[in-house]
N, CA, C, O and CB atoms as a CASP TS submission, in Angstrom:
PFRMAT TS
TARGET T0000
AUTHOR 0000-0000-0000
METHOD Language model
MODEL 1
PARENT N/A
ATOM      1  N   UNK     1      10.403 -10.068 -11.670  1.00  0.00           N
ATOM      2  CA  UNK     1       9.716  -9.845 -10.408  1.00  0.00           C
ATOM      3  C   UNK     1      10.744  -9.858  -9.295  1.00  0.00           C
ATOM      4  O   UNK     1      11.592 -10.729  -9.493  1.00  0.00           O
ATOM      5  CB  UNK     1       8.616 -10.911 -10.165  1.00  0.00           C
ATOM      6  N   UNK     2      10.925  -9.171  -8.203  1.00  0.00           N
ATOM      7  CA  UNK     2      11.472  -8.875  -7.630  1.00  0.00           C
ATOM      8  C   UNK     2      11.061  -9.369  -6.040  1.00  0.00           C
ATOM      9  O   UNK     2       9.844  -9.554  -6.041  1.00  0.00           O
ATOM     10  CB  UNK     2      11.567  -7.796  -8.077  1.00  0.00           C
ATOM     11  N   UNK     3      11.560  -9.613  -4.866  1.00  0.00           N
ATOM     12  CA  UNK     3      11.277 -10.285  -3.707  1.00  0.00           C
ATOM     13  C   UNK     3      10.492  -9.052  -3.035  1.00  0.00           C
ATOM     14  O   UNK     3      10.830  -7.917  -3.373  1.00  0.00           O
ATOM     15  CB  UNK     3      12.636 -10.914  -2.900  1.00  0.00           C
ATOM     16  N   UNK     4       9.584  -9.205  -2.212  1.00  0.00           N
ATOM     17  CA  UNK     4       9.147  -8.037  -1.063  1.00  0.00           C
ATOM     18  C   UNK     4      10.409  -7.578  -0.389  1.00  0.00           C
ATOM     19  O   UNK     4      11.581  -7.629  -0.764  1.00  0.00           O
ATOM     20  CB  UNK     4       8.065  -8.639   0.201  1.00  0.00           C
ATOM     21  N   UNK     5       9.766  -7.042   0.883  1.00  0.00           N
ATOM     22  CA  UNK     5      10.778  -6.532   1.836  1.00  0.00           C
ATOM     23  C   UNK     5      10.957  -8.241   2.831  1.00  0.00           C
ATOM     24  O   UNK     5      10.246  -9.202   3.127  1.00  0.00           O
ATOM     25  CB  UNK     5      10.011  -4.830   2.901  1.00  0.00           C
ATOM     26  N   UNK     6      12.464  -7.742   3.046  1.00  0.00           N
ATOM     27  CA  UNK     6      12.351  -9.188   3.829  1.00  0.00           C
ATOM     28  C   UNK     6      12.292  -8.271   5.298  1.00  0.00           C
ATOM     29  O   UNK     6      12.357  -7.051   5.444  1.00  0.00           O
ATOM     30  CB  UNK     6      13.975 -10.575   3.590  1.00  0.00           C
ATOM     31  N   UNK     7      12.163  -9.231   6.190  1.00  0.00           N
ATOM     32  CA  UNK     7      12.011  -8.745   7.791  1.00  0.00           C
ATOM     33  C   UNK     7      13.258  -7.829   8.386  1.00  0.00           C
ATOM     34  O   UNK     7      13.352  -6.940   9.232  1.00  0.00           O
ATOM     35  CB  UNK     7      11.937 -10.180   8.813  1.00  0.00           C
ATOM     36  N   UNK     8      13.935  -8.345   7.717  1.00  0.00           N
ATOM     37  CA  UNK     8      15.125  -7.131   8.136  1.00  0.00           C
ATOM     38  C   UNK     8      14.997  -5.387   7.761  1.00  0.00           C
ATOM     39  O   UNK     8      15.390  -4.308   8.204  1.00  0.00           O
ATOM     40  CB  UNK     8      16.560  -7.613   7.276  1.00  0.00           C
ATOM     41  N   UNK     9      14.236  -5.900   6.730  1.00  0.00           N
ATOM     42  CA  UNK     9      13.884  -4.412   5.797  1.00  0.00           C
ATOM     43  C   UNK     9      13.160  -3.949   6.037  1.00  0.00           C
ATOM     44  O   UNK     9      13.219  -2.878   5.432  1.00  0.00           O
ATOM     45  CB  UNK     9      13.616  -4.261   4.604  1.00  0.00           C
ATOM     46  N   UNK    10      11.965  -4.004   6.867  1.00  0.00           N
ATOM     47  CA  UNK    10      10.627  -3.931   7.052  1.00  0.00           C
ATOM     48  C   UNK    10      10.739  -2.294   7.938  1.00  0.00           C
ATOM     49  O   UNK    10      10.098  -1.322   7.538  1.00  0.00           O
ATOM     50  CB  UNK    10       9.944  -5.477   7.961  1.00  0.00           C
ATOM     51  N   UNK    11      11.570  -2.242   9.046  1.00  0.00           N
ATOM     52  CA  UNK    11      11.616  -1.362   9.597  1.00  0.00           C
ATOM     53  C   UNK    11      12.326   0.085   9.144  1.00  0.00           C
ATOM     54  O   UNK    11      12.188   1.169   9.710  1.00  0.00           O
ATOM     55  CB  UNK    11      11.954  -1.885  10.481  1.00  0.00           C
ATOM     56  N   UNK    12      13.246  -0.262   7.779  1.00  0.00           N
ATOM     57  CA  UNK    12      13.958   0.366   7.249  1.00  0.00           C
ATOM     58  C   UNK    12      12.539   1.304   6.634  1.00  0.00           C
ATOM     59  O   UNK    12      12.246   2.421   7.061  1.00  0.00           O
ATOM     60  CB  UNK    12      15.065  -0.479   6.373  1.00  0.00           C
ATOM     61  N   UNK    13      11.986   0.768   5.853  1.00  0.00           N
ATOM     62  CA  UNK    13      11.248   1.018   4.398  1.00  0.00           C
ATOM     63  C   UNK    13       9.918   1.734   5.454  1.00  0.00           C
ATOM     64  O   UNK    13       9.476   2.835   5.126  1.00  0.00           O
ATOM     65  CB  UNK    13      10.788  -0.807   3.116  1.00  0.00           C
ATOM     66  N   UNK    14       9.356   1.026   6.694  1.00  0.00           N
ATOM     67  CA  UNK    14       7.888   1.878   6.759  1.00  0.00           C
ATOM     68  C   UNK    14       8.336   3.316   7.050  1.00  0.00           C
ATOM     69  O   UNK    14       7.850   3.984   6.137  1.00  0.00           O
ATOM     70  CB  UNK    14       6.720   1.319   8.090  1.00  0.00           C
ATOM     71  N   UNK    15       9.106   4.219   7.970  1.00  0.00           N
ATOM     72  CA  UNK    15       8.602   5.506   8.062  1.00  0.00           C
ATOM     73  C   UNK    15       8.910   6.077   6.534  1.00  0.00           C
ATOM     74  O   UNK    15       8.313   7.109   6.227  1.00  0.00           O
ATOM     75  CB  UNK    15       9.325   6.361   9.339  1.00  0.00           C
ATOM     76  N   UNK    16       9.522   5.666   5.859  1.00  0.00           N
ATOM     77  CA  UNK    16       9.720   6.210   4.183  1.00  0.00           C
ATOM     78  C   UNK    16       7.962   5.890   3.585  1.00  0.00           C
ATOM     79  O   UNK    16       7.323   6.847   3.147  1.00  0.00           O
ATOM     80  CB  UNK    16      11.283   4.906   3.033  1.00  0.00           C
ATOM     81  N   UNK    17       7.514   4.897   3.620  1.00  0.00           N
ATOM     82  CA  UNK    17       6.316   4.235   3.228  1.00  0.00           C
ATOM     83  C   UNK    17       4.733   4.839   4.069  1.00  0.00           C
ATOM     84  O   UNK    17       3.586   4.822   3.624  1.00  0.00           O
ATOM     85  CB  UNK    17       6.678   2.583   3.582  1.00  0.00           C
ATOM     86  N   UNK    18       5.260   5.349   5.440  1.00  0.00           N
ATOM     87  CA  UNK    18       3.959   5.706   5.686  1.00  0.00           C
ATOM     88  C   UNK    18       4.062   7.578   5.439  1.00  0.00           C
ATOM     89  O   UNK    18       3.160   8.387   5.225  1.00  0.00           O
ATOM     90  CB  UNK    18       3.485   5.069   7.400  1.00  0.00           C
ATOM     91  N   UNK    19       5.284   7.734   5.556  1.00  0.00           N
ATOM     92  CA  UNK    19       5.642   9.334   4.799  1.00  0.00           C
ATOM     93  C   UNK    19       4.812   9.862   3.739  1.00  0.00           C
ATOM     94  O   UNK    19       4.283  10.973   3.703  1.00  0.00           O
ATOM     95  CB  UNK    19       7.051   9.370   4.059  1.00  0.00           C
ATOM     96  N   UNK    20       4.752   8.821   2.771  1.00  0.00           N
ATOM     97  CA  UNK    20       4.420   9.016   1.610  1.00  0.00           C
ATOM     98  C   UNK    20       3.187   8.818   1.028  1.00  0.00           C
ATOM     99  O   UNK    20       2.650   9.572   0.217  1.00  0.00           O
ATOM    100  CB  UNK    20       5.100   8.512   1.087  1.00  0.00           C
ATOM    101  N   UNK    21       2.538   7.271   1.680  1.00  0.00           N
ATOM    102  CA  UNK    21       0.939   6.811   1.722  1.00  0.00           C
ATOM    103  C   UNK    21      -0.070   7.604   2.742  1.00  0.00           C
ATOM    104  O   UNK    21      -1.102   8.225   2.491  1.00  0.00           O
ATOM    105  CB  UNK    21       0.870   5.196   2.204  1.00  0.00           C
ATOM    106  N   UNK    22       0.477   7.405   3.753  1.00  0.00           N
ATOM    107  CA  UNK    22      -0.527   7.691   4.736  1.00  0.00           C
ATOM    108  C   UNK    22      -0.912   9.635   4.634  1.00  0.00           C
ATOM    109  O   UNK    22      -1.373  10.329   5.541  1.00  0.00           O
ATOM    110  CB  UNK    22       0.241   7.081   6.423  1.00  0.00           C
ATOM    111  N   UNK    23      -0.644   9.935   3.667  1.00  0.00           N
ATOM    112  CA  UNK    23      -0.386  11.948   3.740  1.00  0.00           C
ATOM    113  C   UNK    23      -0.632  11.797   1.951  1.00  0.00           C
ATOM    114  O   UNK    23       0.319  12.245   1.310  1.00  0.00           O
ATOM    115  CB  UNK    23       1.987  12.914   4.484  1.00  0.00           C
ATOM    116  N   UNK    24      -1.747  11.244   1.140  1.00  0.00           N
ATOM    117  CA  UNK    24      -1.465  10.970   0.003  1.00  0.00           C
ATOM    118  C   UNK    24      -1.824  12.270  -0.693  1.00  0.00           C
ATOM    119  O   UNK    24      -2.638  13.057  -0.209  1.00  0.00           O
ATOM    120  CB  UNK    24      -2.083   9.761  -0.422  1.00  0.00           C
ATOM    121  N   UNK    25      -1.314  12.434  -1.625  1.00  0.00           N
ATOM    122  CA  UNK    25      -1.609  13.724  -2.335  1.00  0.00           C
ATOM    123  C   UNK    25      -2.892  14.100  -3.202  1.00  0.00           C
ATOM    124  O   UNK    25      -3.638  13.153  -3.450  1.00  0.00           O
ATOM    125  CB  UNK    25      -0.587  13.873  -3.169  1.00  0.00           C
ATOM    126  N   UNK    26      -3.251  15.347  -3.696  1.00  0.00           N
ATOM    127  CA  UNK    26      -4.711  15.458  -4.510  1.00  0.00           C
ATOM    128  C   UNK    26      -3.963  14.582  -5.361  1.00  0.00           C
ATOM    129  O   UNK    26      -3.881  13.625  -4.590  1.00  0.00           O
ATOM    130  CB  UNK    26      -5.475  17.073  -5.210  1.00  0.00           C
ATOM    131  N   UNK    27      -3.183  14.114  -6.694  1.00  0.00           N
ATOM    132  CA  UNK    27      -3.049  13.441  -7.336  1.00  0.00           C
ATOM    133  C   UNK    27      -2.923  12.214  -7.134  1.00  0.00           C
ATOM    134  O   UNK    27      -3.373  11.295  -7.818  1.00  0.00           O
ATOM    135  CB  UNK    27      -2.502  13.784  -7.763  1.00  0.00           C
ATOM    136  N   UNK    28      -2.256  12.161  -6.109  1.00  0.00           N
ATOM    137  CA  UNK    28      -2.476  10.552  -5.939  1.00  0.00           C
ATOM    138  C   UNK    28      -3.500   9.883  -5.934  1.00  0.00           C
ATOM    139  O   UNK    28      -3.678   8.811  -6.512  1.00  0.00           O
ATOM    140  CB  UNK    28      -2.109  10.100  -4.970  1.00  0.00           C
ATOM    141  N   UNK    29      -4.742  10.875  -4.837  1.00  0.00           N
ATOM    142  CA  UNK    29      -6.282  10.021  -4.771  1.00  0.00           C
ATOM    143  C   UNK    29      -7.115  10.464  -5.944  1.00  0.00           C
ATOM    144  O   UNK    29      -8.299  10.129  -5.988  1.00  0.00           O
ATOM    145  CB  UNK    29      -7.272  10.381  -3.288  1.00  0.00           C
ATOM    146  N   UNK    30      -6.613  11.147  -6.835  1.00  0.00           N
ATOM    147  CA  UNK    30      -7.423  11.703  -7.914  1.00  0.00           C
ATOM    148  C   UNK    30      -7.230  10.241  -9.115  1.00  0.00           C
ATOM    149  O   UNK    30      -8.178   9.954  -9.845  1.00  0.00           O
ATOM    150  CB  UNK    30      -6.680  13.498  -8.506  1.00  0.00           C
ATOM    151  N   UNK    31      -5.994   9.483  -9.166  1.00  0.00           N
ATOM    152  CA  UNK    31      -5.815   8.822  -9.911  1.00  0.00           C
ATOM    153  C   UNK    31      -6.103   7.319  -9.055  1.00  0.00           C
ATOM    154  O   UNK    31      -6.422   6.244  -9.564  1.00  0.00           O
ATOM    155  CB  UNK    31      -4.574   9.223 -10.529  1.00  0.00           C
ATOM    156  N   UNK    32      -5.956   7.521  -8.090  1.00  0.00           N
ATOM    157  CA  UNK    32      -6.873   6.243  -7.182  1.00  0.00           C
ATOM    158  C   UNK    32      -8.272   5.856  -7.332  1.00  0.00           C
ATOM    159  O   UNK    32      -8.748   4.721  -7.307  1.00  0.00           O
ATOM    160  CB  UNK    32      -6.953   6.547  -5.748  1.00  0.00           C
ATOM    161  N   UNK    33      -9.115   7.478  -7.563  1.00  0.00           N
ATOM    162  CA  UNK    33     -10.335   6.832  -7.440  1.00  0.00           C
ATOM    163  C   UNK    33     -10.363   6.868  -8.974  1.00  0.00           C
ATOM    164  O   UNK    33     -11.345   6.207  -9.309  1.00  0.00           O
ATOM    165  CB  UNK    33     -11.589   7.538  -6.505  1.00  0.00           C
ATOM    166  N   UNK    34      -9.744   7.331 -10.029  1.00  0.00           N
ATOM    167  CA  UNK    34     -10.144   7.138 -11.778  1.00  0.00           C
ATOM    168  C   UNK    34      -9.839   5.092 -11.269  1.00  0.00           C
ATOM    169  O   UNK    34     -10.799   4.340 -11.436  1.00  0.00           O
ATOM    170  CB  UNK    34      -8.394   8.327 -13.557  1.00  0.00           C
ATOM    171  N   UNK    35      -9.109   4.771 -10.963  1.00  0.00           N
ATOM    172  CA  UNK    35      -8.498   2.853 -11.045  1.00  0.00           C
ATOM    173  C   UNK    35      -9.869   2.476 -10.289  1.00  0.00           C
ATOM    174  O   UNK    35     -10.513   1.487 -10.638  1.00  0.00           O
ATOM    175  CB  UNK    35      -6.547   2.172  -9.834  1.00  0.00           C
ATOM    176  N   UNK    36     -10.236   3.218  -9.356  1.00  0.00           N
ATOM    177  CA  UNK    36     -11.626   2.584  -8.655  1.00  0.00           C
ATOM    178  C   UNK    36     -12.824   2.570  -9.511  1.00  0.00           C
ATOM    179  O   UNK    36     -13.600   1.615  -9.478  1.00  0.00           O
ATOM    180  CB  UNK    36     -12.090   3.414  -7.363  1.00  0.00           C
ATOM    181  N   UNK    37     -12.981   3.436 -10.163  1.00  0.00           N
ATOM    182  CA  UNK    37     -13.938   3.728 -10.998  1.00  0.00           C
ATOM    183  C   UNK    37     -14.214   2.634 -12.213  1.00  0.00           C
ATOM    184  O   UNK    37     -15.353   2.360 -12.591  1.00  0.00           O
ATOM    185  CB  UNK    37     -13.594   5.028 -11.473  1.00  0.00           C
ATOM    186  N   UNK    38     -13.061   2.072 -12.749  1.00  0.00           N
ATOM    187  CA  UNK    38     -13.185   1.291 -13.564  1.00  0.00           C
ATOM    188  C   UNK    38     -13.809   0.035 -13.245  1.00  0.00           C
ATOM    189  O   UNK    38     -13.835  -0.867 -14.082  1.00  0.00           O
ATOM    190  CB  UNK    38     -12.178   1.207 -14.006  1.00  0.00           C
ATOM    191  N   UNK    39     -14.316  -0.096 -12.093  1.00  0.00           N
ATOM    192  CA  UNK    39     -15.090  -1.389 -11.380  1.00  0.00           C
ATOM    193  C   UNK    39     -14.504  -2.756 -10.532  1.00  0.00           C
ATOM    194  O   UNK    39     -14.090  -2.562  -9.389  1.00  0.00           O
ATOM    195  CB  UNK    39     -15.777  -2.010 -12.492  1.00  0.00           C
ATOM    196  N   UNK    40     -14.481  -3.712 -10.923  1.00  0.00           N
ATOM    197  CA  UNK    40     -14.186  -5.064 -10.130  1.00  0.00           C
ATOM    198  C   UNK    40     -14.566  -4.859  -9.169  1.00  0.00           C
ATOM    199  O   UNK    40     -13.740  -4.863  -8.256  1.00  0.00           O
ATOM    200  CB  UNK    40     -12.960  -5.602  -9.936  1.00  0.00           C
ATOM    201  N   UNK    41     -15.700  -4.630  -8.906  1.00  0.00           N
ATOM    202  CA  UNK    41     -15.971  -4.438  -7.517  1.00  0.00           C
ATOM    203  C   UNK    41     -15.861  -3.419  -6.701  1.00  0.00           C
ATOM    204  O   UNK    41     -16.552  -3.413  -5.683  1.00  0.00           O
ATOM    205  CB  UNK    41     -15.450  -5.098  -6.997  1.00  0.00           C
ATOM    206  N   UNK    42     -14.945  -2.318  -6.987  1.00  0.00           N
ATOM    207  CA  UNK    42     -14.346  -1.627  -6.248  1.00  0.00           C
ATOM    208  C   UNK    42     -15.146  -0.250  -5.846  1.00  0.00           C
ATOM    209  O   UNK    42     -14.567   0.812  -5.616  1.00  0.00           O
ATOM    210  CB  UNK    42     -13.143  -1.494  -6.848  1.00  0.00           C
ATOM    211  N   UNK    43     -16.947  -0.485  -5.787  1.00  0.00           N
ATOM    212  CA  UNK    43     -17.021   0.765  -5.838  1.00  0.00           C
ATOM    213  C   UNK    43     -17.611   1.382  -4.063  1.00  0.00           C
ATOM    214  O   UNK    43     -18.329   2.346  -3.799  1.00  0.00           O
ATOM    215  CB  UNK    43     -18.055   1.049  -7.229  1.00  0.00           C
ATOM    216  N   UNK    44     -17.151   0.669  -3.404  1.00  0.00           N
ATOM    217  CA  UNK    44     -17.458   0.742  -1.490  1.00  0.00           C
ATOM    218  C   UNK    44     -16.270   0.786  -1.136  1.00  0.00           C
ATOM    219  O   UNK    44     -16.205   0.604   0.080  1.00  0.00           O
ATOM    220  CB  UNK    44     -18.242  -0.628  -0.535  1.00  0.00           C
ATOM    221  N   UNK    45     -14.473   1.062  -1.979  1.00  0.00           N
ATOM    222  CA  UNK    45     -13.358   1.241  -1.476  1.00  0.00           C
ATOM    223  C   UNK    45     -13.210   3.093  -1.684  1.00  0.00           C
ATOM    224  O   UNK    45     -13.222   3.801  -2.692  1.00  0.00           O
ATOM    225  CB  UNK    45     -12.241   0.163  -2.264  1.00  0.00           C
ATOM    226  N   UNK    46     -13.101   3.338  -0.524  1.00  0.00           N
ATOM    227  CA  UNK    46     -12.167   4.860  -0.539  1.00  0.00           C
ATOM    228  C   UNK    46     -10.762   4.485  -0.765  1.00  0.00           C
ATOM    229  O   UNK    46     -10.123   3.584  -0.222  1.00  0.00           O
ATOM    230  CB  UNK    46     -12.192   5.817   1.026  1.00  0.00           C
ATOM    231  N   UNK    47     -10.297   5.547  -1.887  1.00  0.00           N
ATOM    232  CA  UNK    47      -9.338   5.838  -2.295  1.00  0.00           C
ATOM    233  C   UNK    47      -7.956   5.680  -0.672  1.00  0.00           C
ATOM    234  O   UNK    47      -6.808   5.240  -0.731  1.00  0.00           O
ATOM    235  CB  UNK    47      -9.779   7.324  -3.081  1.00  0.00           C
ATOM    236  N   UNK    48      -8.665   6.198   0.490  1.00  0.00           N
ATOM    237  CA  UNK    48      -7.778   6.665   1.382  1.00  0.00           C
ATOM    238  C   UNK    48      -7.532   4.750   1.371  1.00  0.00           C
ATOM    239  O   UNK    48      -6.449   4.219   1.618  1.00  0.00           O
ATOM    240  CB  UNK    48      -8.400   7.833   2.950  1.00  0.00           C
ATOM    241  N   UNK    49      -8.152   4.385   1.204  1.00  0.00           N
ATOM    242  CA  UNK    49      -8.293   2.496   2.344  1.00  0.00           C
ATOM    243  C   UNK    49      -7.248   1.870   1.747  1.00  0.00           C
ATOM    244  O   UNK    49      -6.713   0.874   2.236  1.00  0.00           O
ATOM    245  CB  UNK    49     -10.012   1.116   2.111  1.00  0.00           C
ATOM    246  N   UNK    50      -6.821   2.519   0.439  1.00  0.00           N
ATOM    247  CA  UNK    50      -5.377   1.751  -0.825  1.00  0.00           C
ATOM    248  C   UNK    50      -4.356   2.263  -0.054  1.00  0.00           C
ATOM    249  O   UNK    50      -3.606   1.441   0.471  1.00  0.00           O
ATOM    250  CB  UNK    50      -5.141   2.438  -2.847  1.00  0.00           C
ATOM    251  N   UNK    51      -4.121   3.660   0.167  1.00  0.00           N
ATOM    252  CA  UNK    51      -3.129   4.265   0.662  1.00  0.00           C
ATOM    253  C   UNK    51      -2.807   3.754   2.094  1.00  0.00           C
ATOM    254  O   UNK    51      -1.638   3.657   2.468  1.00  0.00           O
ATOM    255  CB  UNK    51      -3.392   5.620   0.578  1.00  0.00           C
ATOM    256  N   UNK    52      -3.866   3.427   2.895  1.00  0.00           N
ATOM    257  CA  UNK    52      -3.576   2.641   4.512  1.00  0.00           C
ATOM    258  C   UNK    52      -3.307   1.059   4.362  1.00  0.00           C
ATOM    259  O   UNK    52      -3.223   0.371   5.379  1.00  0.00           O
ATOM    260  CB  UNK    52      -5.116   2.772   5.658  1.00  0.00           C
ATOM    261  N   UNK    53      -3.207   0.635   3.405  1.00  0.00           N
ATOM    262  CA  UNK    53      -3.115  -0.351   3.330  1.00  0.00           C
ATOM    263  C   UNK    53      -1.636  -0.888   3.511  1.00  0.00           C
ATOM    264  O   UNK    53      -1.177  -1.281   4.583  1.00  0.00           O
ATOM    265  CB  UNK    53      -3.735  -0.547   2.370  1.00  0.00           C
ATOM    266  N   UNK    54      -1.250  -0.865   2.823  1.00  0.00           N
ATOM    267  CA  UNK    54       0.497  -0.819   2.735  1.00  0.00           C
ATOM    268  C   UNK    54       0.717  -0.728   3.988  1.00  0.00           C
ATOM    269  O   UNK    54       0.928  -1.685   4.734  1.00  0.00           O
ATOM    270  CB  UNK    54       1.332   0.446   1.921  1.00  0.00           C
ATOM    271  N   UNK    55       0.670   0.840   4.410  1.00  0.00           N
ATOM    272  CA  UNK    55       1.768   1.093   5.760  1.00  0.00           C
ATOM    273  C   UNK    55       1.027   0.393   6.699  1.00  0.00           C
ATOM    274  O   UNK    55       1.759  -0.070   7.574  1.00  0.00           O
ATOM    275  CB  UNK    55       2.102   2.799   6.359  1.00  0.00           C
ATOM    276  N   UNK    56      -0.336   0.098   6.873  1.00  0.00           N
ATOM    277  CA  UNK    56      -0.959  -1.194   8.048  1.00  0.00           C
ATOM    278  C   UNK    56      -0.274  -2.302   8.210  1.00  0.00           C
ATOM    279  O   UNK    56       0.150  -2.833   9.237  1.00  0.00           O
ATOM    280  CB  UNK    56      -2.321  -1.856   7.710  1.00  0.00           C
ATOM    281  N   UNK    57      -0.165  -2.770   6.506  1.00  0.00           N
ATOM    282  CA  UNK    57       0.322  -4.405   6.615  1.00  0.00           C
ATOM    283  C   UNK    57       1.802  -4.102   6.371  1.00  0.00           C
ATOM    284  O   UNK    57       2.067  -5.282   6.144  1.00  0.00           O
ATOM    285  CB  UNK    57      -0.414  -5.660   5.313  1.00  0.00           C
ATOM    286  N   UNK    58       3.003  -3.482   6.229  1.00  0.00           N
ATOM    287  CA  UNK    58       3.869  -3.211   6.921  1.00  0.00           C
ATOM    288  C   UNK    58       4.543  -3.368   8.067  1.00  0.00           C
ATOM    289  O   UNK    58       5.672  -3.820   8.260  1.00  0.00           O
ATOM    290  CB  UNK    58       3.752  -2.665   6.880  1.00  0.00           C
ATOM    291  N   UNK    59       3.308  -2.728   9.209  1.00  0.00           N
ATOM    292  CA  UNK    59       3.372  -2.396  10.647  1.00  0.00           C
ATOM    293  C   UNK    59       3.284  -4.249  11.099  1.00  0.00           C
ATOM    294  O   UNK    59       4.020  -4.806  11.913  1.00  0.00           O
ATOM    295  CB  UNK    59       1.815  -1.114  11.270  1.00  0.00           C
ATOM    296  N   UNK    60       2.061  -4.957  10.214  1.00  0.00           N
ATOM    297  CA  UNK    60       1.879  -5.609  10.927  1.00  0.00           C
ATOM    298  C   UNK    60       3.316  -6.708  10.619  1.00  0.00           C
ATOM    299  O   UNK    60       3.951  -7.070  11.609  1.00  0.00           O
ATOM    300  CB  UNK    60       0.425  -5.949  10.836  1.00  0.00           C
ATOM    301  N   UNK    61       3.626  -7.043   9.646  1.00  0.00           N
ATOM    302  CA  UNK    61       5.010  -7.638   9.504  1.00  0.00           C
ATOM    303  C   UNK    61       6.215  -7.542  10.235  1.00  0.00           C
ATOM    304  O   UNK    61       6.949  -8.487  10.524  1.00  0.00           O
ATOM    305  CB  UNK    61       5.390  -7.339   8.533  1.00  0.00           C
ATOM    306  N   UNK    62       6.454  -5.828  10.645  1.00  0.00           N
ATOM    307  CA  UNK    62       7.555  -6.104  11.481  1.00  0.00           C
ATOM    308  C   UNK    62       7.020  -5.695  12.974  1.00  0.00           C
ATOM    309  O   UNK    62       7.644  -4.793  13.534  1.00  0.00           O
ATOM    310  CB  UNK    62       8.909  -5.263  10.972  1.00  0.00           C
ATOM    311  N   UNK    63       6.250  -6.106  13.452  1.00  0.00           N
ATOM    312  CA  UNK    63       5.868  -6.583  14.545  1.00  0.00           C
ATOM    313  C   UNK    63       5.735  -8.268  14.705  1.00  0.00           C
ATOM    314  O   UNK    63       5.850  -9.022  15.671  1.00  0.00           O
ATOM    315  CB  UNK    63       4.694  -5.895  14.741  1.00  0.00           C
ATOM    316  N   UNK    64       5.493  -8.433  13.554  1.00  0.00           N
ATOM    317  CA  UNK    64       5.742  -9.974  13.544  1.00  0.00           C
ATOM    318  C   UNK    64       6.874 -10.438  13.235  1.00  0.00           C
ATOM    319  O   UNK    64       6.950 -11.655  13.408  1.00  0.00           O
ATOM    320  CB  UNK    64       4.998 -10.635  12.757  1.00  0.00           C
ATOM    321  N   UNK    65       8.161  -9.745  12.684  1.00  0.00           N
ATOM    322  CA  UNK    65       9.182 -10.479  12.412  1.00  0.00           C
ATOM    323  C   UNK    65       9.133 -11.019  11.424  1.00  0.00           C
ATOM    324  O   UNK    65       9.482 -12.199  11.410  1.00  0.00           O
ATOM    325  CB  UNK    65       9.453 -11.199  13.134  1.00  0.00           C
ATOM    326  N   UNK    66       8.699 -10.412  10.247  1.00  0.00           N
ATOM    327  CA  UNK    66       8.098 -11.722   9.224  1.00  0.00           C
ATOM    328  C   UNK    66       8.276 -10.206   8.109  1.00  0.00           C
ATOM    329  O   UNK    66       8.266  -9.014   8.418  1.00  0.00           O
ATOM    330  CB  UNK    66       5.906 -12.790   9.642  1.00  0.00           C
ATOM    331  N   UNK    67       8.468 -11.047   6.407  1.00  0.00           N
ATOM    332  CA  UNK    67       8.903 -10.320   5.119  1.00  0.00           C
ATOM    333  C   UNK    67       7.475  -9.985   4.888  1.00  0.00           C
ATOM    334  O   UNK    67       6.579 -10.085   5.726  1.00  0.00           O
ATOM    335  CB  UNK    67       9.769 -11.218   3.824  1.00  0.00           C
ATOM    336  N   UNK    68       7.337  -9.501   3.429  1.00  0.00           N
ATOM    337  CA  UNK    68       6.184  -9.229   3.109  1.00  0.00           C
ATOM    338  C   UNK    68       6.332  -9.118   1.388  1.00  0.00           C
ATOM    339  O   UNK    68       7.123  -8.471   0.701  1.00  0.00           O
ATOM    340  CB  UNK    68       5.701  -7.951   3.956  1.00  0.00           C
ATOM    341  N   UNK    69       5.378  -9.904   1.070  1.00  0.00           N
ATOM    342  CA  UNK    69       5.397  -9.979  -0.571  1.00  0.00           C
ATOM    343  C   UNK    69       4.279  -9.118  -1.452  1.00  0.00           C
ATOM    344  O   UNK    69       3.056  -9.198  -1.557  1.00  0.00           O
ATOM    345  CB  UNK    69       5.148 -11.567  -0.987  1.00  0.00           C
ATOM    346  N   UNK    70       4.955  -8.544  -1.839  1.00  0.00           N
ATOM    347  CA  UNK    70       3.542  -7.580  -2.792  1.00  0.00           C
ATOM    348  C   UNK    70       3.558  -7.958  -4.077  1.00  0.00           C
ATOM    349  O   UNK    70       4.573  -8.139  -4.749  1.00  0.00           O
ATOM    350  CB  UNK    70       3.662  -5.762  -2.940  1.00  0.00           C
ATOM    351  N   UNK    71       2.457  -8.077  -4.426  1.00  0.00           N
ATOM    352  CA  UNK    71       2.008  -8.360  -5.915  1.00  0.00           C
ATOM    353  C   UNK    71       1.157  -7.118  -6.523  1.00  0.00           C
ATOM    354  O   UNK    71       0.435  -6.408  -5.824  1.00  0.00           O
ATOM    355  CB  UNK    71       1.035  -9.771  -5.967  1.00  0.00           C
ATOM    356  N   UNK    72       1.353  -6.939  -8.028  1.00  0.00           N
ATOM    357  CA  UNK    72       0.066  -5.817  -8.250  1.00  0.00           C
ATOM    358  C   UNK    72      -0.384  -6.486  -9.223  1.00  0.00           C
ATOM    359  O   UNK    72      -0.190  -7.697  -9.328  1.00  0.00           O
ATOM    360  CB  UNK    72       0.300  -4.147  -8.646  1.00  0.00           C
ATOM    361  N   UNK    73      -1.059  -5.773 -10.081  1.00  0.00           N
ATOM    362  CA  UNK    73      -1.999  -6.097 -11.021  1.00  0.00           C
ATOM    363  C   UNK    73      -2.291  -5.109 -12.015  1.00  0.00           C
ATOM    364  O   UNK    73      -2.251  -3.923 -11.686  1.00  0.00           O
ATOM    365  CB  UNK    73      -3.103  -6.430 -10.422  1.00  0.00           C
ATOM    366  N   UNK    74      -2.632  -5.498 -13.395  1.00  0.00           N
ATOM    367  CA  UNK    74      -2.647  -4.063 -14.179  1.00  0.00           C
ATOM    368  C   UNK    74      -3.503  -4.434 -15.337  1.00  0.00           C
ATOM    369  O   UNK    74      -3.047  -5.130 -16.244  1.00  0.00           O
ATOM    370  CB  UNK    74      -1.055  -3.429 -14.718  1.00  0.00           C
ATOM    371  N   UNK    75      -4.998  -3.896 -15.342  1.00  0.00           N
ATOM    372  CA  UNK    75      -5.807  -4.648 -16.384  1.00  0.00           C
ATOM    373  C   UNK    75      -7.276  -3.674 -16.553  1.00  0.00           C
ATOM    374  O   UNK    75      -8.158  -4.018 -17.339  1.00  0.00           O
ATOM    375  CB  UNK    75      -6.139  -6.415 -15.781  1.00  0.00           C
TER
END
């Protein structure tokens, strides 16, 4: 496992990060909503709300001066 972005990095990594999320591709949300589909709950999340997610809480880190730790999950 590997560290998040630390605060120094934060500003480096979002316009690369919202480049890429925030403009997501037919494949990307095509395979977003198949992971939604499989349930936990997930069936009142738009595909788009995964992709804004990131570059939101990003924004909000280096406005705060502060790292950011991501975890995923795979099940």
């Amino acid at each position: 496992m590997s560290d998040g972005p630390r605060a120094s990095d934060i500003g480096q990594v979002l316009p690369l990060v919202e480049a890429v999320l925030e403009r997501p591709t037919q494949e990307m949300l095509t395979r977003a909503r198949r992971w939604l589909e499989r349930g936990n709950n997930n069936e009142d999340t738009q595909p788009e709300e995964l992709f804004a997610f990131i570059p939101r809480t990003l924004r909000t880190a280096h406005a705060r001066r502060e790292g950011l730790l991501l975890l995923t999950a795979r099940g």
